[in-house]
N, C-alpha and C positions, 0 to 999 in steps of 0.2 A: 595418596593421589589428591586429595583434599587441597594437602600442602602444596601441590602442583600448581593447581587452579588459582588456589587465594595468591599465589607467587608471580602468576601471571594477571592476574589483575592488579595487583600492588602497581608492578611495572604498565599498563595501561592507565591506571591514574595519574600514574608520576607522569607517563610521557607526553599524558594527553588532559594536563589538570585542568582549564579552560573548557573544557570539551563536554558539560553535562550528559549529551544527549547522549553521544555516542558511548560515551561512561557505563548511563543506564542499559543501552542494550548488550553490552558487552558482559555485563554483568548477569542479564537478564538470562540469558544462555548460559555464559558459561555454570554458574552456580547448579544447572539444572544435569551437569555432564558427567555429575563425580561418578555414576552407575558404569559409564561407559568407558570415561579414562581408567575406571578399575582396572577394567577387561584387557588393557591394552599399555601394558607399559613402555612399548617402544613409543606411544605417543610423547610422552616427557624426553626419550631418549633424543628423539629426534625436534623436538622444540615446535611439537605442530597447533601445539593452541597460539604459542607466540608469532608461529608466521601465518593463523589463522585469522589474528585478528589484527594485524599489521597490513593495510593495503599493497596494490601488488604498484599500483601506480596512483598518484594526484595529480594534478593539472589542475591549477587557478588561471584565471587569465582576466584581463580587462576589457569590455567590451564598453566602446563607446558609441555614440547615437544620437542622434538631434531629433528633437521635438518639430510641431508644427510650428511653431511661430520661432524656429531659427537656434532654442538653444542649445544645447551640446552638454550631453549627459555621460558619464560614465559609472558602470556597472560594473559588478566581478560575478564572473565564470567560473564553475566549477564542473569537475568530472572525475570521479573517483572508479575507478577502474580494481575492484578490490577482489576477487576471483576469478581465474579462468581456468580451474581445475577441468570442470565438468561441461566446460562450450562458452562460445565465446560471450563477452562479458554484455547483460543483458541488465536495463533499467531505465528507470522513468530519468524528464527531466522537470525540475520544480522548476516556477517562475514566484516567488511572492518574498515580500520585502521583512521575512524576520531567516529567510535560509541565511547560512552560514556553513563553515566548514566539517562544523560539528555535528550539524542533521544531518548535511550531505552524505557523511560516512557514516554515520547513525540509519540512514537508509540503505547505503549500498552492503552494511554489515548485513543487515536482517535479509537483502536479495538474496543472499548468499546462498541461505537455507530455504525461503520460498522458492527461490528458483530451479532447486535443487530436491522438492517436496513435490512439484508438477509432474517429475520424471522425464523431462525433458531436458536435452545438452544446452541447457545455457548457465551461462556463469552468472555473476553478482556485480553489479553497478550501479551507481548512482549520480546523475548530474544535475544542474540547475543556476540559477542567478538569483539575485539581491532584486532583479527588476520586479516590480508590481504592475501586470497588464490592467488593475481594473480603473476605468476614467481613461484609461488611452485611445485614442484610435485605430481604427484598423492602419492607419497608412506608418503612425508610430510603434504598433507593435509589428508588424511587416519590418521596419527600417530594425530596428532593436532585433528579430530574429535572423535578419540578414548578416548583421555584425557579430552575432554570437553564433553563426555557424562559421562565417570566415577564420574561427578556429578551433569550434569543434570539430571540424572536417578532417583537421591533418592526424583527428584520435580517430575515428571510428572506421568503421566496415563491415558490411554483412560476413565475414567472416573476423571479424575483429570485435565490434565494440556496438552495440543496434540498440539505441534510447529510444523511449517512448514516451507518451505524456504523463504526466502527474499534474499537482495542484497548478494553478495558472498555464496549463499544459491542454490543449484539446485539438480539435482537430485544425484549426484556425492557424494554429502557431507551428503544426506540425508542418502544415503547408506548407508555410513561409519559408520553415528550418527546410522541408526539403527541396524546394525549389532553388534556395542559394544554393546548397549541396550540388545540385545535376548541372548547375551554370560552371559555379569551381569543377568540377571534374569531368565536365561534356561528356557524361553517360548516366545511364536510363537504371542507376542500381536503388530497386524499388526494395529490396530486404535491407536495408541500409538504415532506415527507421521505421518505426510498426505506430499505429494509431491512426493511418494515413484513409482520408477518401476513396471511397467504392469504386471513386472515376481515377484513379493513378495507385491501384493495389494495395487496396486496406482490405479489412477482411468483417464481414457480415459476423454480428455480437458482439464486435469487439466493444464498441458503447457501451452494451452492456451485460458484459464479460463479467466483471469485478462484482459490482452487484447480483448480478445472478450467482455465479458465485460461492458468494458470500453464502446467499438463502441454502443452494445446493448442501453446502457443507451442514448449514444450521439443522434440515430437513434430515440427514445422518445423525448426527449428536442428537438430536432431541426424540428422534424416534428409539435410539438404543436405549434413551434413558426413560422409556415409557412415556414420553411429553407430545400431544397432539397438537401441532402448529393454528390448526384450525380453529378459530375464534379468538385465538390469543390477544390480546391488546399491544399493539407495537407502537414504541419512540425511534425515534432517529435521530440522532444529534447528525446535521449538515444537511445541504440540500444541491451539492453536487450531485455526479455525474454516477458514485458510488450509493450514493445515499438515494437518488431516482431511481435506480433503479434496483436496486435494496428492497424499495419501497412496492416496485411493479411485481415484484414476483414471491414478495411476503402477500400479498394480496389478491392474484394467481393461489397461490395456498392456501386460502380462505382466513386468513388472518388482517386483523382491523387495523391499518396506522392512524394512529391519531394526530401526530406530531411529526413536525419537522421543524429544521433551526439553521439558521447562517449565522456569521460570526456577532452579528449586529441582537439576535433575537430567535425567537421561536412560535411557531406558529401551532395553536392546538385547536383540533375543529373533533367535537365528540362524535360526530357521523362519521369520521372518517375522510380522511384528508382527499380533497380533490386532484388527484397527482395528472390533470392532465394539464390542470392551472398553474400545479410547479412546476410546471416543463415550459410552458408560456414565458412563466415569468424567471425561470432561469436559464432556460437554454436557447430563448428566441429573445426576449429583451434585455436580459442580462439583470435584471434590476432585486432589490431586497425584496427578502422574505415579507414583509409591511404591509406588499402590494397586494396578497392574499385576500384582504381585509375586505380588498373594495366588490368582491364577488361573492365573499361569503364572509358578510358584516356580523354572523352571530359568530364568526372562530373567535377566539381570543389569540393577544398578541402579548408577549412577555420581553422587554428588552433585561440583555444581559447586561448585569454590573459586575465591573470589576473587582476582584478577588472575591468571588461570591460564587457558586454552584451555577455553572451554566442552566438558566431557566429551564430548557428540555427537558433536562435529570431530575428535575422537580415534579415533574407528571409521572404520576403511577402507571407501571406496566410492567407485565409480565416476560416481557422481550426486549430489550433493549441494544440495540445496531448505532453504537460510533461510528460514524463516516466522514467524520469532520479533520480533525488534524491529532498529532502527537498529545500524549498526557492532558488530555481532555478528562479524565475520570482519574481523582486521585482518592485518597483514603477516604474521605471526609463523603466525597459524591459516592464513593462504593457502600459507605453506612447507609447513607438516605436511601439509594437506590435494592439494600437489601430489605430494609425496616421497609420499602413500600409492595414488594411482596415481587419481585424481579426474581426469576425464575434462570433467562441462560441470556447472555451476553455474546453477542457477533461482534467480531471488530472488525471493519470495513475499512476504518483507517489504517496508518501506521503504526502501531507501539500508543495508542489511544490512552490505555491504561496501566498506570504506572505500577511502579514494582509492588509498594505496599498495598494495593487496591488491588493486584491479581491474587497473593496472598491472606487478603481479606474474603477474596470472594471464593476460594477453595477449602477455603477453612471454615464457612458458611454454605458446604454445597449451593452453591451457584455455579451454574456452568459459563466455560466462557470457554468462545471458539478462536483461538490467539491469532491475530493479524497473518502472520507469515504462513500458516496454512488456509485461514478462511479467506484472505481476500489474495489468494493464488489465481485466481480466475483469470484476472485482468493480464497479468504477463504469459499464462500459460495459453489466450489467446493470442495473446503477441508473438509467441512462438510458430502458435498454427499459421498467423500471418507471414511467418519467415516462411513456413513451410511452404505456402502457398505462391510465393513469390518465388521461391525455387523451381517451383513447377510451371509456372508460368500459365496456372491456374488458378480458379477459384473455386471453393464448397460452396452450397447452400445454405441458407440460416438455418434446417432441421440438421444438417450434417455438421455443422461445425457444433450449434446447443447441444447435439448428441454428445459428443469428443469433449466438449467444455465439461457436462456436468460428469461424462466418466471418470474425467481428471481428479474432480472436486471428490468423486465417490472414492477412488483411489486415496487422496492423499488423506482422506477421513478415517479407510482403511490403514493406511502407513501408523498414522497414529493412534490409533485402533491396536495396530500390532505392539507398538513400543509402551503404549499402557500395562498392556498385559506382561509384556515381556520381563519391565522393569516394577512391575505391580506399584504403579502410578496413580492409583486412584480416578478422581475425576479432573487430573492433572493435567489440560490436554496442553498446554502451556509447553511444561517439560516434555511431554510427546512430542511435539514437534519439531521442540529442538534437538531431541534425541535422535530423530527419523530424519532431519535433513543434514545434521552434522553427520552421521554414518557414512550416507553416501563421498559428501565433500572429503570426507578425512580417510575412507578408503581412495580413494583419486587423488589425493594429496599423497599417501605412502608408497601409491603403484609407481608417481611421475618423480618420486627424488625429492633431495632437497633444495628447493630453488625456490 
């Protein structure tokens, strides 16, 4: 079975040599399956890791837009539509200027399995642009979402294909996207995108879905492994929307953050970060991490050099929450961050930390809570927000928090099982992958081969 695996990844390099990211994750997973393809030899019979990791659909497209002073831009569009075994196909849309076609499906691979770890019918997708919202204005990124739904429209549907936000993604741009949406198709289909305003059927936590989340999940893992969250010292690499409130409910928990970072720098205040000043300064004026400084002139400030250990990783801590972007922690940041006495690791972001740095930190009992289960939160709110648009109702913020961290307790539990099952160690990596491929690839064997 072994030889199965390595056969299918051979043929995924070849086909996809350009394609690092998606490379990595493909690899990430499959490597971790040989237990389960054991069990199951019609898997190879019928070629299901091959149509597993082959999208079901791609859509590139070009989206063009004019600036305020007249001139005329064009972007490329993407939407990868890469499972719809188990509901229709569900994922964020990126906006930031290093996407390409190789994160795109590098993200809509790994929905696959998160999507699919929630317990809930939704499938695996991924979409986004080349465009960069930050320095635009609102009437330019308005104009730019306007153009890039006149033809995402003709892929999606709340029973078809339901995107949400990701990185340069928030509630802002979700608008815009659904607004063109209800103009192109003169109807009121509010399940059609999820991230959406309180005032046209968005759903109460969703903001802060992913980061709660994230904690929920951490708060399981760390209590099974005899680890008391309380007092712990916490880093965060980024100071999104994942990483705020990462930060609100590590501290809720009685747990200290110190730190936080945007891509420019990091910000460390030893009392304990004022997170009502990073909401200020990131979610009301948009502006860098820097600005910290001018309210609390004893923090210190560290800017990041390139090819150099993102500054963050260099403060000592027992907890440490990625929330920033892909392979942000590779070998090199997994050493320093073991040798400074780093206890268990959230991944809040995507695929944060790279291959050799997971297999560094498990062979060093360190825990780490692997992206595709811990940061479930956020789509598996997105889902409740389908839910509730079907209903043509809404929960409460205690009723949905209730549902959100059952989920996260659940899918803690899923991996939980598959530890055991497959006597995984502190492996929660391959847990997960084991626990969300099961379900996909029994739902793959029920529906044929197609």
């Amino acid at each position: 079975m072994q030889d199965y695996i390595s056969e299918v990844l051979s043929k995924v390099e070849a086909k996809n040599a350009n394609e690092k990211e998606f490379c990595q994750a493909v690899y990430e997973v499959l490597h971790t399956l040989k237990p389960v393809v054991e069990k199951h030899p019609e898997y190879e019979k019928t070629a299901l890791l091959e149509r597993l990791v082959e999208p079901e659909r791609i859509i590139m497209f070009r989206v063009p837009w004019v600036d305020d002073k007249g001139v005329v831009h064009v972007n490329r569009g993407y939407r990868v539509q890469f499972s719809g075994a188990i509901g229709p196909y569900k994922g964020g849309l990126r906006f930031h200027e290093n996407v390409n076609l190789s994160i795109i499906k590098f993200l809509g691979f790994e929905q696959i399995f998160k999507n699919a770890l929630t317990g809930l019918p939704i499938g695996g997708a991924k979409g986004g642009s080349d465009f960069n919202p930050k320095g635009k204005s609102d009437n330019e990124i308005m104009r730019f979402c306007q153009s890039f739904m006149n033809e995402l429209q003709r892929h999606i549907g709340h029973n078809l294909d339901v995107p949400a936000g990701d990185i340069g993604v928030g509630a802002r741009e979700i608008g815009y996207l659904f607004g063109q949406y209800r103009k192109i198709k003169n109807a009121y289909e509010a399940g059609v995108l999820t991230g959406k305003a309180l005032e046209y059927g968005g759903s109460l936590v969703r903001k802060e879905a992913t980061g709660f989340g994230l904690m929920y999940f951490m708060h399981c893992m760390l209590e099974k492994h005899g680890i008391d969250i309380k007092d712990k010292t916490v880093t965060i690499s980024g100071s999104g929307n994942v990483a705020i409130y990462a930060a609100q409910k590590a501290m809720e928990m009685g747990a200290k953050v110190v730190a936080m970072s945007d891509s420019n720098g990091c910000i460390y205040d030893k009392n304990g970060i004022d997170l009502d000043e990073i909401k200020r300064i990131k979610e009301v004026e948009r502006l860098r991490i820097k600005e910290y400084l001018k309210k609390h002139p004893d923090a210190k400030y560290s800017e990041n050099i390139e090819g150099k250990t993102p500054a963050v990783y260099e403060i000592p801590a027992q907890i440490v929450l990625p929330c920033a972007t892909q392979n942000d922690i590779n070998l090199q940041t997994a050493q320093l961050l073991t040798k400074n006495g780093v206890l268990a690791i959230g991944e809040g972001a995507n695929m944060p930390t790279d291959n050799e740095a997971i297999e560094y930190f498990i062979n060093n009992n360190v825990l780490l809570a692997p992206a595709k289960a811990a940061n479930a939160g956020g789509v598996a709110t997105s889902a409740l927000e389908m839910s509730q648009n079907s209903m043509r109702y809404s929960w409460s913020y205690e009723e949905v928090d209730h549902k959100l961290k059952e989920i996260m307790v659940n899918i803690y539990k899923s991996c939980l099982m598959a530890i055991n099952e497959y006597n995984l160690g502190i492996n929660y990596s391959a847990a997960a992958n084991i626990a969300g491929f099961k379900k996909v690839a029994s739902a793959m064997m029920e529906q044929g081969i197609i």
